[in-house]
C-alpha positions in Angstrom: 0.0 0.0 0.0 2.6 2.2 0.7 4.3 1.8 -2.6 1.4 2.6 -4.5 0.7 5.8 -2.7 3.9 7.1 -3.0 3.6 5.9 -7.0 0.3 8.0 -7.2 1.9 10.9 -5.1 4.8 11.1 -7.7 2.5 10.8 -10.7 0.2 13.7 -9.8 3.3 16.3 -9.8 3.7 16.3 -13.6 -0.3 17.3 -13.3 0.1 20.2 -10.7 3.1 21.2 -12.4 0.9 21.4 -15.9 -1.8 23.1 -14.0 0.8 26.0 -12.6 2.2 26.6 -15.7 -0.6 26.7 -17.3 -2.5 29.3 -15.0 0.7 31.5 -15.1 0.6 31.9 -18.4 -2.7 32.5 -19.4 -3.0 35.4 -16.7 0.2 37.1 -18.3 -1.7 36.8 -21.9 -5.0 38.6 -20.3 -5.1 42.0 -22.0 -4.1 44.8 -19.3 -1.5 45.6 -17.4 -2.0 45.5 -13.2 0.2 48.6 -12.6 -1.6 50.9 -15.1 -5.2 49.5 -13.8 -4.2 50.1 -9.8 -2.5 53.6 -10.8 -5.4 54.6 -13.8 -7.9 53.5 -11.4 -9.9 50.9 -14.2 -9.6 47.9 -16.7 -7.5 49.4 -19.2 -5.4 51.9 -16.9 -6.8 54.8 -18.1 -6.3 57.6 -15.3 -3.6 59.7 -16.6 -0.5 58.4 -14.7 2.7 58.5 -16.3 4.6 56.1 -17.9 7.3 56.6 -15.4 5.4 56.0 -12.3 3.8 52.6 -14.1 7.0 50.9 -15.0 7.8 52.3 -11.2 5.1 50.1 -10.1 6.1 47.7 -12.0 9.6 47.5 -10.6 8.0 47.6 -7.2 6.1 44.4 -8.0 8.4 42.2 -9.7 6.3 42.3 -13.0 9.1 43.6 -15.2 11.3 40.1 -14.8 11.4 37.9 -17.4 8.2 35.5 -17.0 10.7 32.3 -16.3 12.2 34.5 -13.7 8.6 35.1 -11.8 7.0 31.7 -12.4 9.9 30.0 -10.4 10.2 33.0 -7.8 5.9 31.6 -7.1 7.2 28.1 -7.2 9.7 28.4 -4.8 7.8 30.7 -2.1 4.8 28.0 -2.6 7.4 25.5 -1.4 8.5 28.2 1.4 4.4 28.3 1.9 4.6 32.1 0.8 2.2 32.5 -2.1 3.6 36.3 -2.0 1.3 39.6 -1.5 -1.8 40.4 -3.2 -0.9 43.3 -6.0 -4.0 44.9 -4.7 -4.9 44.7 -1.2 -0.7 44.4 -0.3 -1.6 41.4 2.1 0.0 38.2 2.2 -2.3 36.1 -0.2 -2.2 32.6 1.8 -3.2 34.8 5.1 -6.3 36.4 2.4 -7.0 32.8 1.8 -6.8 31.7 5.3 -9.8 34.0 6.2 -12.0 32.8 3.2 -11.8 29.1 2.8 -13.4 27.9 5.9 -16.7 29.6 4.3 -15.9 27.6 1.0 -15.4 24.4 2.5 -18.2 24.3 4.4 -20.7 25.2 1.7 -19.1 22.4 -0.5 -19.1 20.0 2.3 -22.7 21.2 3.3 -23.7 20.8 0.0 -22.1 17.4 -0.7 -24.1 16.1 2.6 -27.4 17.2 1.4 -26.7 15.8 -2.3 -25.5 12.2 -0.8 -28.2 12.2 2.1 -30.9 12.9 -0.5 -29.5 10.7 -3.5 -28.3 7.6 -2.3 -31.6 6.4 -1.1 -33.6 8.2 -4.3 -31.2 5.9 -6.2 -31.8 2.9 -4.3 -35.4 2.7 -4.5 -35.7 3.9 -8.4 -33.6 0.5 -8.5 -35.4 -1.4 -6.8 -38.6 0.1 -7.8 -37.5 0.2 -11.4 -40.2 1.6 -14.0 -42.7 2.5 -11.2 -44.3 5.9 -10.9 -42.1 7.0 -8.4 -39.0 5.9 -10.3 -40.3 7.6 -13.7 -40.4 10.7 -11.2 -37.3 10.7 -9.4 -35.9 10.4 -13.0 -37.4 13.3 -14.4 -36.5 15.5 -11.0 -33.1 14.3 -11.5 -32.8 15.5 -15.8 -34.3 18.7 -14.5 -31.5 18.8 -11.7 -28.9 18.7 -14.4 -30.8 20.9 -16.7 -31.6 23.8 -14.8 -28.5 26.3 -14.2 -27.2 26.9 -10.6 -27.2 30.7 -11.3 -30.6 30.7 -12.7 -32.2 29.0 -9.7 -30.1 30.7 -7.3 -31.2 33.9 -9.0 -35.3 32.8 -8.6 -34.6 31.7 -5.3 -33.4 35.1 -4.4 -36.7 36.9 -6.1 -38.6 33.9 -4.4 -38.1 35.1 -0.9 -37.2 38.9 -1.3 -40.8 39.5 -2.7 -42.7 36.6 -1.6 -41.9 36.5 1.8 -39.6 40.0 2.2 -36.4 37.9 3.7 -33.1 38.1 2.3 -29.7 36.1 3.8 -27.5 37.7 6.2 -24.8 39.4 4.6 -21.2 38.3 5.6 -20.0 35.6 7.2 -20.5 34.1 10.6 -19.0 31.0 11.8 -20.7 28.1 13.1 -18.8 28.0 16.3 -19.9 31.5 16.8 -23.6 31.6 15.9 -25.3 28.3 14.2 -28.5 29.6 13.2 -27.0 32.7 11.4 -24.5 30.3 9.7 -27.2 28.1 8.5 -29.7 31.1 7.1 -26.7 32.1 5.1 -25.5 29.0 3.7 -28.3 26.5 3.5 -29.9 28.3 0.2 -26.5 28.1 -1.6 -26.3 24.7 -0.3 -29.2 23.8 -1.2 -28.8 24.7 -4.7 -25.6 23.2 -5.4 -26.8 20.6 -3.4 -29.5 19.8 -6.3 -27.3 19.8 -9.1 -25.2 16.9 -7.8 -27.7 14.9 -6.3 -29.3 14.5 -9.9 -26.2 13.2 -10.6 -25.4 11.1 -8.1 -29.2 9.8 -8.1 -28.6 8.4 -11.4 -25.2 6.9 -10.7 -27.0 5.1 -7.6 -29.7 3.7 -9.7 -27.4 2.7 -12.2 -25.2 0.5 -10.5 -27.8 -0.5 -7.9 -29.4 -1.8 -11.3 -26.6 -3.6 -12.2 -25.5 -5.5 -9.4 -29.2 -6.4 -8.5 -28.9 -8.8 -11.5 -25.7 -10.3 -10.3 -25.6 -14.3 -9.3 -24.7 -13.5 -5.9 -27.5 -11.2 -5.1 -29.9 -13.8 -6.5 -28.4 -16.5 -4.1 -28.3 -14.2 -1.3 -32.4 -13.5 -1.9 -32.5 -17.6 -2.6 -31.2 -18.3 0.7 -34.1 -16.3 2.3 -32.4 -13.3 3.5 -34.2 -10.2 4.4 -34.9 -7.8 1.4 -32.8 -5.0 3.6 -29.8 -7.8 4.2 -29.5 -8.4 0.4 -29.8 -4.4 -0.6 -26.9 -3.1 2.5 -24.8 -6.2 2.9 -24.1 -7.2 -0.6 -25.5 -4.9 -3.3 -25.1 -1.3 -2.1 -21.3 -2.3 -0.7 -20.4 -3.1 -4.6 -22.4 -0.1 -6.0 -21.7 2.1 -3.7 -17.7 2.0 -5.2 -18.9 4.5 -8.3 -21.0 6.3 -6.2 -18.0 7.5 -4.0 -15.8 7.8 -7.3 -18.6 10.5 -8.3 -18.8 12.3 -5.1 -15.0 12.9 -4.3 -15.2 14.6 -8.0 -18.3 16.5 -7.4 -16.5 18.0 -4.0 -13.0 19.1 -5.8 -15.6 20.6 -8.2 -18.0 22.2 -5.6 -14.7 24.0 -4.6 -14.9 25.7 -8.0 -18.7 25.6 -8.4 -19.0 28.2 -5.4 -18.0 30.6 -7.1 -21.1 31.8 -8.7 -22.9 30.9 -5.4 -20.7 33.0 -3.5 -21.1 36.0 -6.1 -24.7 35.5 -6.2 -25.3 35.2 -2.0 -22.5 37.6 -1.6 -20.7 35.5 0.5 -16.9 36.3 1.5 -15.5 32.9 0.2 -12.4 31.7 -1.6 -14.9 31.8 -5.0 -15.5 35.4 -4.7 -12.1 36.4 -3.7 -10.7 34.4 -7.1 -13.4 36.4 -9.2 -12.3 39.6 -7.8 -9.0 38.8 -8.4 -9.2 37.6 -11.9 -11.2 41.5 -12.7 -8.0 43.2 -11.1 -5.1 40.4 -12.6 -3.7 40.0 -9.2 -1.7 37.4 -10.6 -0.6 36.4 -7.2 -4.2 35.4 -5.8 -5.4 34.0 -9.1 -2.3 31.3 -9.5 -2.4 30.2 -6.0 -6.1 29.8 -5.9 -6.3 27.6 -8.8 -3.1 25.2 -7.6 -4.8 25.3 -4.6 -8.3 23.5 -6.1 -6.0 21.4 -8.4 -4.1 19.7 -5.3 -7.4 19.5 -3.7 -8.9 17.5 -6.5 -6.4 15.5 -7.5 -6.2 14.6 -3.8 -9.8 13.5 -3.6 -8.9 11.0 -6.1 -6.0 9.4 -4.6 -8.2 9.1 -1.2 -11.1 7.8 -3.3 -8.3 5.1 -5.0 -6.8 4.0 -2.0 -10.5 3.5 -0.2 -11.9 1.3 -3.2 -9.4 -1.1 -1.2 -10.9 -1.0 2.1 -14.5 -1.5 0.2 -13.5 -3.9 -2.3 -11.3 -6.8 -1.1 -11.4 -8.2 -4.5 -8.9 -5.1 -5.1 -5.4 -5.1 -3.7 -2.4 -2.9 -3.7 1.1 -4.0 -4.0 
C-alpha cells in the first residue's frame, strides 16, 4: 500500500506542475497591465499616470522580470508556503485565503451532505422500484436537476423570498462555532442549490449501478437463501455499487470548490470563490495562480483518497 501511494503521489506532480504553468501563463496573456489599472484606477489603466510611475510600479512588484524569472520566484515561495502579496490589497495572499476558505469548504461539504443524504436512497429505491411511478419521477426531477443552471435557480430563489416573503440572507459571514443559526440562514440556500445539481447526478449513478448488481448471481443467491430484502440491498448490493458512487462524489466535492463561485457571487458570500473572481477582474496574478493550484491539489487529492479506499471497500482489489 505504501508503494502505490507514493507511486500515485509522484505521478500527480507532472499534473500540478501542468496546472501552474498553465495558470501562469494564461494570466500574463489577459489583456491589461495590473500597474496601469491600480494607478489609472480601471480595466485598461486609463487615469492619466505617467509612464514613469507605471513601470515604477512595475519594478516595485516584480512584473518587469522575465516570465521564467517570476513563475519559479511563485514556485519556490509556494514550497516556502509564501504564495507572495496580493498586488492589490498588499496582504500576504495565503493569510487572504486563510480568512476565506473555511466559508468555502463548508458550503461544498454542506452541499455534498445534502446531495448524498438525498440521492443515495432516491437511487436505491428507483432500483429497486425500477419503472414505477415514483421511479419515472425521481428520474425526471433528476434530468431537471442537471438541466436547470445553478445561477438561474439561485437567482429565482433570491426573487422567491425577497418578494414573496420579504427575507433576504445575512450578509457576511458568521461562523458556526460562533452563531449556528446565522450560519445556517446564510448557507443552507446556496447549499441547497448546489446541493440539487449533484444529487441529480449522483441519483442516477446510484440507480445505475444499484441496477446492475441487483442482477448479479450472488445477489440472486443471497435472496435464494431467504435473506431479508434489507440484508441483500446493504450487505451485498449497495457495498459493490456504492464504489462508483463514491468515485462520483469525491469529484463533485474538488468541483463544488470551483462551483462556489457563482454561489458566492450571487449570496454575496466572502468565500475563496468570490475572492478568485475579484482577483481575476483586477489580474492580481498572485491570488489567481495560488487559488487555482490550490483547487487542483485539492482535486487531484480526492482521487487518490477515493483510490486508495476502493481497497478497504472492495477486497477483490489489492495494492502491491
Amino acid at each position: 500500500m505504501g508503494g502505490y501511494i507514493a507511486r500515485r503521489v509522484v505521478g500527480l506532480l507532472p499534473i500540478l506542475f501542468g496546472i501552474s504553468v498553465i495558470v501562469f501563463l494564461i494570466m500574463r496573456l489577459l489583456p491589461g497591465d495590473v500597474a496601469a489599472m491600480i494607478l489609472g484606477g480601471d480595466e485598461e489603466g486609463r487615469g492619466g499616470a505617467s509612464k514613469e510611475a507605471i513601470e515604477a510600479l512595475r519594478l516595485q512588484l516584480g512584473l518587469n522580470k522575465p516570465l521564467i524569472v517570476q513563475y519559479f520566484e511563485w514556485i519556490w515561495g509556494l514550497a516556502r508556503f509564501d504564495a507572495g502579496i496580493s498586488l492589490w490589497s498588499g496582504q500576504p495572499v495565503l493569510a487572504e485565503i486563510g480568512k476565506r476558505i473555511p466559508l468555502t469548504l463548508e458550503l461544498a461539504v454542506l452541499a455534498l451532505t445534502i446531495s448524498m443524504v438525498v440521492a443515495i436512497p432516491i437511487g436505491i429505491y428507483s432500483a429497486v422500484r425500477q419503472d414505477s411511478w415514483v421511479d419515472y419521477l425521481m428520474r425526471s426531477i433528476s434530468i431537471g436537476g442537471l438541466a436547470i443552471p445553478g445561477f438561474w435557480l439561485a437567482t429565482l430563489t433570491i426573487l422567491f423570498l425577497t418578494i414573496g416573503f420579504k427575507w433576504t440572507p445575512p450578509l457576511g459571514y458568521v461562523p458556526f462555532t460562533r452563531n449556528p443559526w446565522v450560519n445556517l440562514q446564510q448557507l443552507i440556500w446556496p447549499a441547497l442549490i448546489l446541493g440539487f445539481g449533484n444529487a441529480a447526478l449522483i441519483s442516477r449513478m446510484t440507480r445505475s449501478t444499484m441496477l446492475e448488481v441487483l442482477r448479479e448471481d450472488y445477489v440472486r443467491t443471497a435472496r435464494a437463501k431467504g435473506l431479508k430484502p434489507r440484508v441483500v440491498l446493504g450487505a451485498h448490493a449497495l457495498r459493490n455499487a456504492i464504489l462508483p458512487v463514491l468515485t462520483l462524489g469525491a469529484i463533485e466535492l474538488g468541483g463544488l470548490l470551483g462551483g462556489t463561485v457563482v454561489m458566492e457571487t450571487i449570496f454575496t458570500l466572502p468565500g475563496l470563490g468570490r475572492y478568485l473572481v475579484d482577483a481575476i477582474y483586477h489580474r492580481d496574478y498572485p491570488v489567481v495562480q495560488t487559488i487555482i493550484l490550490l483547487m487542483g491539489v485539492v482535486y487531484v487529492t480526492l482521487n487518490l483518497v477515493v483510490d486508495i479506499l476502493y481497497g478497504f471497500f472492495d477486497p477483490r482489489i489489492r495494492y502491491e
